[in-house]
N, CA and C atoms as an extended XYZ file, in Angstrom:
345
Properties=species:S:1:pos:R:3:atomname:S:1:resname:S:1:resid:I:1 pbc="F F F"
N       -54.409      -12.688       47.829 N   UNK     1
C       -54.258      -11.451       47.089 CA  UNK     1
C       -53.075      -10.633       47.608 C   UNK     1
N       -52.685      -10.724       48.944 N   UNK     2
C       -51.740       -9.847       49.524 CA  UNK     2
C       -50.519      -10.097       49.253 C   UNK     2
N       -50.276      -11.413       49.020 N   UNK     3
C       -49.061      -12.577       49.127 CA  UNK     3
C       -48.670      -12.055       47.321 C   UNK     3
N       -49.898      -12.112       46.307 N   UNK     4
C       -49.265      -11.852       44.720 CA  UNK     4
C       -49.319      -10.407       44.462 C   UNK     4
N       -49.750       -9.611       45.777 N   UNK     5
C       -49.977       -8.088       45.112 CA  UNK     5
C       -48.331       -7.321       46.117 C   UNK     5
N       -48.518       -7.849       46.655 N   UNK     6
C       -47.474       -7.292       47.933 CA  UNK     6
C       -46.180       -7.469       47.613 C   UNK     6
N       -45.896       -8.746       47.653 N   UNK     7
C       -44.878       -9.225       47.534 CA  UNK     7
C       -44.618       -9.953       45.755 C   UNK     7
N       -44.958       -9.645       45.230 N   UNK     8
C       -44.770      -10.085       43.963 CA  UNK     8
C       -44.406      -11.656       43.639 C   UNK     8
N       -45.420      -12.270       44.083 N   UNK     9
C       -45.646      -13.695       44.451 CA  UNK     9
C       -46.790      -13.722       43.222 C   UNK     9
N       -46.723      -15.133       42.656 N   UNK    10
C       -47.689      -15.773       41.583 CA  UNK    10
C       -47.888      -17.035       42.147 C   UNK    10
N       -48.977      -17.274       43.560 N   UNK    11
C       -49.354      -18.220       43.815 CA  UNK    11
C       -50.033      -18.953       43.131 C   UNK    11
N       -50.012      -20.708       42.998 N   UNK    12
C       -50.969      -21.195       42.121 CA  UNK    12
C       -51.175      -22.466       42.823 C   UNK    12
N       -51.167      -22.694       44.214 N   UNK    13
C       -51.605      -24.001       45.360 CA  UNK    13
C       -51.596      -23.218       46.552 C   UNK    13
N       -52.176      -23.809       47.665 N   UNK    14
C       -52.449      -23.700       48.839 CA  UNK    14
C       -52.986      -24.889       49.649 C   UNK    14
N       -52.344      -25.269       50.355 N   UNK    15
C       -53.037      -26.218       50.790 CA  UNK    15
C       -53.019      -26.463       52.848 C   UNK    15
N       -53.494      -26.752       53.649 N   UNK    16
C       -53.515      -26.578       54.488 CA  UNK    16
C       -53.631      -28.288       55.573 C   UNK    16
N       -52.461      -27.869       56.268 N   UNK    17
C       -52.269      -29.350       57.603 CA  UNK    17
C       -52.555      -28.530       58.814 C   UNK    17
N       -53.387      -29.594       59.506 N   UNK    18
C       -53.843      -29.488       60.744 CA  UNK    18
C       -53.837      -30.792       61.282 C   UNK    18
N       -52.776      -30.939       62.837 N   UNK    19
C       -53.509      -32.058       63.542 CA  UNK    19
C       -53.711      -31.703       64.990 C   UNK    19
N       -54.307      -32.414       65.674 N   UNK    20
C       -55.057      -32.605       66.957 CA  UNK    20
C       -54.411      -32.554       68.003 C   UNK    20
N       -53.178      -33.895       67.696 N   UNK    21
C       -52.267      -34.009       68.785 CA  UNK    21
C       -50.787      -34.282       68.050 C   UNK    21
N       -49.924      -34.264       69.014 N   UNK    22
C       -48.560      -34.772       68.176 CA  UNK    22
C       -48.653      -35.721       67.297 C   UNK    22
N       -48.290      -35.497       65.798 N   UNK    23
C       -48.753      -36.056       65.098 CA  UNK    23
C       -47.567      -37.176       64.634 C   UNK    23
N       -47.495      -38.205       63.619 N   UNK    24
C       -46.533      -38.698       63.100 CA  UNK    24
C       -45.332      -37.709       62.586 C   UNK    24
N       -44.580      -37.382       62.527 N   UNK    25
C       -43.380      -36.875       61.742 CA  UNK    25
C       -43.179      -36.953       60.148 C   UNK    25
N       -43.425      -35.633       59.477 N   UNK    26
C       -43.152      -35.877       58.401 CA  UNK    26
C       -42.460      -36.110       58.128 C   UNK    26
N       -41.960      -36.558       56.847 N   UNK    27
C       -40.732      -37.395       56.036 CA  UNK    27
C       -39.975      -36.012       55.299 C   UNK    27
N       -38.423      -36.062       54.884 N   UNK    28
C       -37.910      -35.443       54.953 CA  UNK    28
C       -38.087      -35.357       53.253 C   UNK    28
N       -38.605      -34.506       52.478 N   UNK    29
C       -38.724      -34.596       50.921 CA  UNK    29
C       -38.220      -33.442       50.229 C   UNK    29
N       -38.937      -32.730       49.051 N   UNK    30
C       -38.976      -31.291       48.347 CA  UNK    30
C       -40.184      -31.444       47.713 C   UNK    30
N       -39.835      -30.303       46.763 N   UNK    31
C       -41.484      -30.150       46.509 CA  UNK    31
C       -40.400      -29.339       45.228 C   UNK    31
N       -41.575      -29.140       43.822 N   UNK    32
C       -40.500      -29.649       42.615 CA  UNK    32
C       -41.180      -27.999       42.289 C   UNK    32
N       -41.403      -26.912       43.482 N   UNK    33
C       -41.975      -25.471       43.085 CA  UNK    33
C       -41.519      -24.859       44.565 C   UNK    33
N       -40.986      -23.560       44.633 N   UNK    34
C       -41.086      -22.639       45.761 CA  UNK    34
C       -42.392      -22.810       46.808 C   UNK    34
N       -41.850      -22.995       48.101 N   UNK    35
C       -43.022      -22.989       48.995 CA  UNK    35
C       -42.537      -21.721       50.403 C   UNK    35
N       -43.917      -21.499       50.241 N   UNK    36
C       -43.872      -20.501       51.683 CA  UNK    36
C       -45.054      -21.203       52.221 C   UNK    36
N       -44.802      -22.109       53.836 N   UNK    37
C       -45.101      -21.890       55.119 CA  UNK    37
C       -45.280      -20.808       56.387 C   UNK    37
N       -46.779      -21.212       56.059 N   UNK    38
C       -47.609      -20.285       57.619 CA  UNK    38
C       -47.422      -21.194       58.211 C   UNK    38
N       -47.476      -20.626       59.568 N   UNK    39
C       -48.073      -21.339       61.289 CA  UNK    39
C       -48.871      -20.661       61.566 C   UNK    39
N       -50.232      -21.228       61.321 N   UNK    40
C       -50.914      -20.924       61.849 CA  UNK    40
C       -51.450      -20.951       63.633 C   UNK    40
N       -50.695      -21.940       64.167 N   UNK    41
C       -50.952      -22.242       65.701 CA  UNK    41
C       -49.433      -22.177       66.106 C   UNK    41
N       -48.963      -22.611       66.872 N   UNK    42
C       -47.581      -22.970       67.649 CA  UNK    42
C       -47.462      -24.805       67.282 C   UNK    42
N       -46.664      -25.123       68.131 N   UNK    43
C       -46.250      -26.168       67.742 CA  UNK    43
C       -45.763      -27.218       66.728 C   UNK    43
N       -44.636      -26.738       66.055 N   UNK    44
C       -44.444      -27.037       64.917 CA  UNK    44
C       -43.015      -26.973       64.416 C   UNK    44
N       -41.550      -27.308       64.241 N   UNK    45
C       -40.637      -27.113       63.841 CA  UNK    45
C       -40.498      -27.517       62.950 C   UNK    45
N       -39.438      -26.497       61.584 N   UNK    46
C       -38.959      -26.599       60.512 CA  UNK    46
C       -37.540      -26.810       60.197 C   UNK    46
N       -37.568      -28.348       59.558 N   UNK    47
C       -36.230      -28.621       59.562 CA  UNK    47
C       -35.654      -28.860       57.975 C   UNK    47
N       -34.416      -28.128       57.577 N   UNK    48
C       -33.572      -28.021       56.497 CA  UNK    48
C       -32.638      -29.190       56.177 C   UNK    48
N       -32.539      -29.719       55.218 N   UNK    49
C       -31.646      -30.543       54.740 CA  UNK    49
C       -30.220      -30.094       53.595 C   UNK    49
N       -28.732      -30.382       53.995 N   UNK    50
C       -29.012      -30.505       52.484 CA  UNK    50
C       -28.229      -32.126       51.839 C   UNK    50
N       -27.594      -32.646       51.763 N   UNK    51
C       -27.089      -33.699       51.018 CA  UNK    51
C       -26.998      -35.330       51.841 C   UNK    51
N       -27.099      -34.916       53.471 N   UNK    52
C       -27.249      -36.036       54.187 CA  UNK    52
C       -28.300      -35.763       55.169 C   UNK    52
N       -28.496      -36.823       55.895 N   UNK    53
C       -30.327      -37.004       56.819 CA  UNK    53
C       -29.894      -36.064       58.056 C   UNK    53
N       -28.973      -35.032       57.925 N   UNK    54
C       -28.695      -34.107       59.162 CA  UNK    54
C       -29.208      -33.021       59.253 C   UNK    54
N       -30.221      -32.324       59.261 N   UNK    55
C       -30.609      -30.555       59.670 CA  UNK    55
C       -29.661      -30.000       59.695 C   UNK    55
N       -29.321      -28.808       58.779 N   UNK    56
C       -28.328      -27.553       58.802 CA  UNK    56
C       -29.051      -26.463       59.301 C   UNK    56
N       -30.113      -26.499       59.611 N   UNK    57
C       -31.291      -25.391       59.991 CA  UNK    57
C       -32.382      -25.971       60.590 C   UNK    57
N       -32.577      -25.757       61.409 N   UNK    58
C       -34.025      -26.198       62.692 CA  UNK    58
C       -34.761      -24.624       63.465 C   UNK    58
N       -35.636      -25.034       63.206 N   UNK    59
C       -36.417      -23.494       64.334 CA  UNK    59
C       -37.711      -24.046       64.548 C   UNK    59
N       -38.110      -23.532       65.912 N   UNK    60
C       -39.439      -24.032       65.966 CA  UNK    60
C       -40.327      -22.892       65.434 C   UNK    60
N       -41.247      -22.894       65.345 N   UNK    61
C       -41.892      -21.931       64.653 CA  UNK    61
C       -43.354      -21.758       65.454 C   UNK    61
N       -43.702      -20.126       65.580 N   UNK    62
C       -44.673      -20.265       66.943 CA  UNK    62
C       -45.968      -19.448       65.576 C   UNK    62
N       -46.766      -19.366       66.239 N   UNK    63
C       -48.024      -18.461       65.439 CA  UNK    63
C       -47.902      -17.567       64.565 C   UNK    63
N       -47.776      -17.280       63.408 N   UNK    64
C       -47.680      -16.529       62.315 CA  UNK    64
C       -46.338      -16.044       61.785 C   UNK    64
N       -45.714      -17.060       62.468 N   UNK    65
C       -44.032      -17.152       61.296 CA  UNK    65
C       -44.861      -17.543       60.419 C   UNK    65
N       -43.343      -17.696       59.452 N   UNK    66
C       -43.394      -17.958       57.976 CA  UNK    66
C       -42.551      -18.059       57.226 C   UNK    66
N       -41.648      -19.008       56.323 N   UNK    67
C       -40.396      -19.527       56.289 CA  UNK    67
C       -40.841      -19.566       54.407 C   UNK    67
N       -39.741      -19.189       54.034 N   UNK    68
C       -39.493      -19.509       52.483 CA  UNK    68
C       -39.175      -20.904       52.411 C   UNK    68
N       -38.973      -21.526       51.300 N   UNK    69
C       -38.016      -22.959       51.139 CA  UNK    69
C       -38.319      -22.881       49.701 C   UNK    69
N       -37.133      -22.465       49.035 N   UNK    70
C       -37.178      -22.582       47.543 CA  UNK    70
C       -37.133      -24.203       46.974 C   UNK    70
N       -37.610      -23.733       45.697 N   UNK    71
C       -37.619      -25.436       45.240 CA  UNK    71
C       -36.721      -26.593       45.114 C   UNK    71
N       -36.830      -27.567       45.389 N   UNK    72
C       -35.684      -28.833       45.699 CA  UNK    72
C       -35.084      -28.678       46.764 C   UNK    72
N       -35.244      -28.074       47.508 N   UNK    73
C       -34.935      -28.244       49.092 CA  UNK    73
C       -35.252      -29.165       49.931 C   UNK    73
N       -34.479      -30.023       50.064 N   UNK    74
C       -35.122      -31.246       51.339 CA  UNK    74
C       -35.190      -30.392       52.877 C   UNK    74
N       -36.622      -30.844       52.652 N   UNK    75
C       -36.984      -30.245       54.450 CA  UNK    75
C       -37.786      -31.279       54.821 C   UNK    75
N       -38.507      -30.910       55.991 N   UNK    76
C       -39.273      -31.376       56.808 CA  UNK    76
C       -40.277      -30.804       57.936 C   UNK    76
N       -41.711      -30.913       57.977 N   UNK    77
C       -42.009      -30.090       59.203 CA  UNK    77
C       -42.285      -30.873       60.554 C   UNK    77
N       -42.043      -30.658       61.561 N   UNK    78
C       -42.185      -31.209       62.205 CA  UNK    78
C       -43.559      -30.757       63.595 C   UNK    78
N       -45.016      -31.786       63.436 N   UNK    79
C       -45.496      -31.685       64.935 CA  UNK    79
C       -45.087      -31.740       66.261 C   UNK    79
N       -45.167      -30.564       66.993 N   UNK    80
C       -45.069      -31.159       68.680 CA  UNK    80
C       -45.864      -31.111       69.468 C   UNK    80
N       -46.829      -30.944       68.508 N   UNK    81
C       -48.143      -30.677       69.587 CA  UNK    81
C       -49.221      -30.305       67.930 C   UNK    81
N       -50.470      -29.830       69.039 N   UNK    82
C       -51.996      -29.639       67.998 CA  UNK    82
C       -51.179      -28.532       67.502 C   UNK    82
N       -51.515      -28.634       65.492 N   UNK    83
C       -51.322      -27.380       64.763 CA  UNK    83
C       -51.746      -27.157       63.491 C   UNK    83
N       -51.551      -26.178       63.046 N   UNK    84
C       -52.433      -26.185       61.801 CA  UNK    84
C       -51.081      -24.844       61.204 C   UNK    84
N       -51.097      -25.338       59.978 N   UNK    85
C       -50.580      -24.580       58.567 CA  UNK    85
C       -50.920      -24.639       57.360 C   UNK    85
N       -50.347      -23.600       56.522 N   UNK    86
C       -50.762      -23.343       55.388 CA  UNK    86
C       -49.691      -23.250       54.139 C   UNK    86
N       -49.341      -24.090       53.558 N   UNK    87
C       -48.327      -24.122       52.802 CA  UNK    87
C       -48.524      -23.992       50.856 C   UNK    87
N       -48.443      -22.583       51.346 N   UNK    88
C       -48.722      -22.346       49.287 CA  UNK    88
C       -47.660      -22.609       48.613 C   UNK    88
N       -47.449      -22.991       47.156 N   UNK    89
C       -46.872      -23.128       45.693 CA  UNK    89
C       -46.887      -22.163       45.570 C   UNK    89
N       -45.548      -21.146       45.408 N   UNK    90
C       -45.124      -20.233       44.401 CA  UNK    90
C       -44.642      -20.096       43.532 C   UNK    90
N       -44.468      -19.492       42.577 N   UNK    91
C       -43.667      -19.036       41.862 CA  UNK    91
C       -43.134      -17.128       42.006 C   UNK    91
N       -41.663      -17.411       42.107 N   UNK    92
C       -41.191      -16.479       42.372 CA  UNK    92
C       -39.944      -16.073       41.208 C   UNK    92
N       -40.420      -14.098       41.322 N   UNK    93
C       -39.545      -13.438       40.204 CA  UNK    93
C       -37.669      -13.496       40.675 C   UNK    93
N       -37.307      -13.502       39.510 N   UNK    94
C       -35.563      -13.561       39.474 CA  UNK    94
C       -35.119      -12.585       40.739 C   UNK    94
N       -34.357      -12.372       41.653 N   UNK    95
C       -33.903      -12.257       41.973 CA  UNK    95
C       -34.219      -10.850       43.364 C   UNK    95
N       -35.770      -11.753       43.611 N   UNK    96
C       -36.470      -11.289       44.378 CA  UNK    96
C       -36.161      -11.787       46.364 C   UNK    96
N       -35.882      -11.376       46.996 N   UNK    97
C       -35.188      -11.754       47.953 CA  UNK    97
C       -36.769      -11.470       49.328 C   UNK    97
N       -36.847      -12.191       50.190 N   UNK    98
C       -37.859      -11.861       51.152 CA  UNK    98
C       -37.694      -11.566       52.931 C   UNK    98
N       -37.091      -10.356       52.605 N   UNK    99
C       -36.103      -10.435       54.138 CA  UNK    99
C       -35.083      -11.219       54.734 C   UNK    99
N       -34.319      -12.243       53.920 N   UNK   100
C       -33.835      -13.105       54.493 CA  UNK   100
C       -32.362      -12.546       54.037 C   UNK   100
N       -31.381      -12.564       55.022 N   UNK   101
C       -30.341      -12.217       55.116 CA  UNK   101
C       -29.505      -13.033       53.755 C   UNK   101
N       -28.575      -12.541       53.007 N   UNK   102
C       -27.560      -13.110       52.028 CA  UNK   102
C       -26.823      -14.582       52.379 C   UNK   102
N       -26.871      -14.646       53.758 N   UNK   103
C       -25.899      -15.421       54.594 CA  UNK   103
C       -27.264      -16.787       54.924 C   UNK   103
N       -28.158      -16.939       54.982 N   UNK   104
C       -29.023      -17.453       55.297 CA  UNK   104
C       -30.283      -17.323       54.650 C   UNK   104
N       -30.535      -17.850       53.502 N   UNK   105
C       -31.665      -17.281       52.955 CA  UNK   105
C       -33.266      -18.385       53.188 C   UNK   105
N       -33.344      -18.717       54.577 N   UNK   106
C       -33.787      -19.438       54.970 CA  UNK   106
C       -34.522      -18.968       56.254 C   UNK   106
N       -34.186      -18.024       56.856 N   UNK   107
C       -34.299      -17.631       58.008 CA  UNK   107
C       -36.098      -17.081       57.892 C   UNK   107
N       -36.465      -17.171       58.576 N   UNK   108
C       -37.937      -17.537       59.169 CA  UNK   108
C       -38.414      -15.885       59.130 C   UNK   108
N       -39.669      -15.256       58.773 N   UNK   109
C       -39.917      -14.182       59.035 CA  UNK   109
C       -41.059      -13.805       60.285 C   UNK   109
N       -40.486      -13.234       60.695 N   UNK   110
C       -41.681      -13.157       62.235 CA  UNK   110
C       -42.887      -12.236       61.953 C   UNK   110
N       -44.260      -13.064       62.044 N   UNK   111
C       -45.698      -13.026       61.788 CA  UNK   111
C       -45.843      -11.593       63.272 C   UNK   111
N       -47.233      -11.208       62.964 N   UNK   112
C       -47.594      -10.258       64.165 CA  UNK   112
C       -48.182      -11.319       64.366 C   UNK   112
N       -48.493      -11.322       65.915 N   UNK   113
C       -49.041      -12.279       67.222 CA  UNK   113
C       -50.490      -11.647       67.524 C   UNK   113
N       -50.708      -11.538       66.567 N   UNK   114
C       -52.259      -11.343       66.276 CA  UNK   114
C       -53.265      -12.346       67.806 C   UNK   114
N       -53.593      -12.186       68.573 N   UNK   115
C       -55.121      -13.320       68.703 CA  UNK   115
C       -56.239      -13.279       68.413 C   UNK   115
């Protein structure tokens, strides 16, 4: 509710990864709708693609970041340990921007460190 009332987000998926221990490495893909990634735990880096198998953008991402990745973006997340996230389907209005600098519209938004 906070995510479509707040921010003028029209979520319509959610879905949630958790593993135990360092897990296999995801594969580097897109997703054919806007996604915003939680971290829910630590251990976890987010890596950007764009036209060859090289990262133009890497960050690790600790407890309640949260990273845009508009649609057709090749990324990847990466385990380094036990973690759990939450990665909803958005749909997002024209020319709606989410803290992310002009220069980088990728850049990670820092969660409160809630425990």
């Amino acid at each position: 509710d906070y995510l479509n009332e707040e921010l003028s987000l029209k979520i319509f998926d959610a879905h949630i990864f958790v593993s135990f221990t360092r897990s296999k490495t995801g594969k580097i893909h897109t997703d054919n709708h806007n996604v915003i990634i939680w971290a829910i735990t630590d251990n976890m880096k987010v890596h950007l693609y764009g036209d060859d198998d090289e990262p133009f953008y890497t960050e690790e991402f600790k407890k309640g970041d949260i990273v845009f990745i508009p649609q057709d973006m090749r990324h990847r997340i990466e385990a380094t340990g036990a973690r759990a996230l939450v990665s909803f389907g958005i749909e997002v209005e024209t020319g709606v921007r989410y803290n992310s600098p002009i220069d980088n519209p990728y850049t990670k938004i820092k969660g409160e460190q809630n425990d």
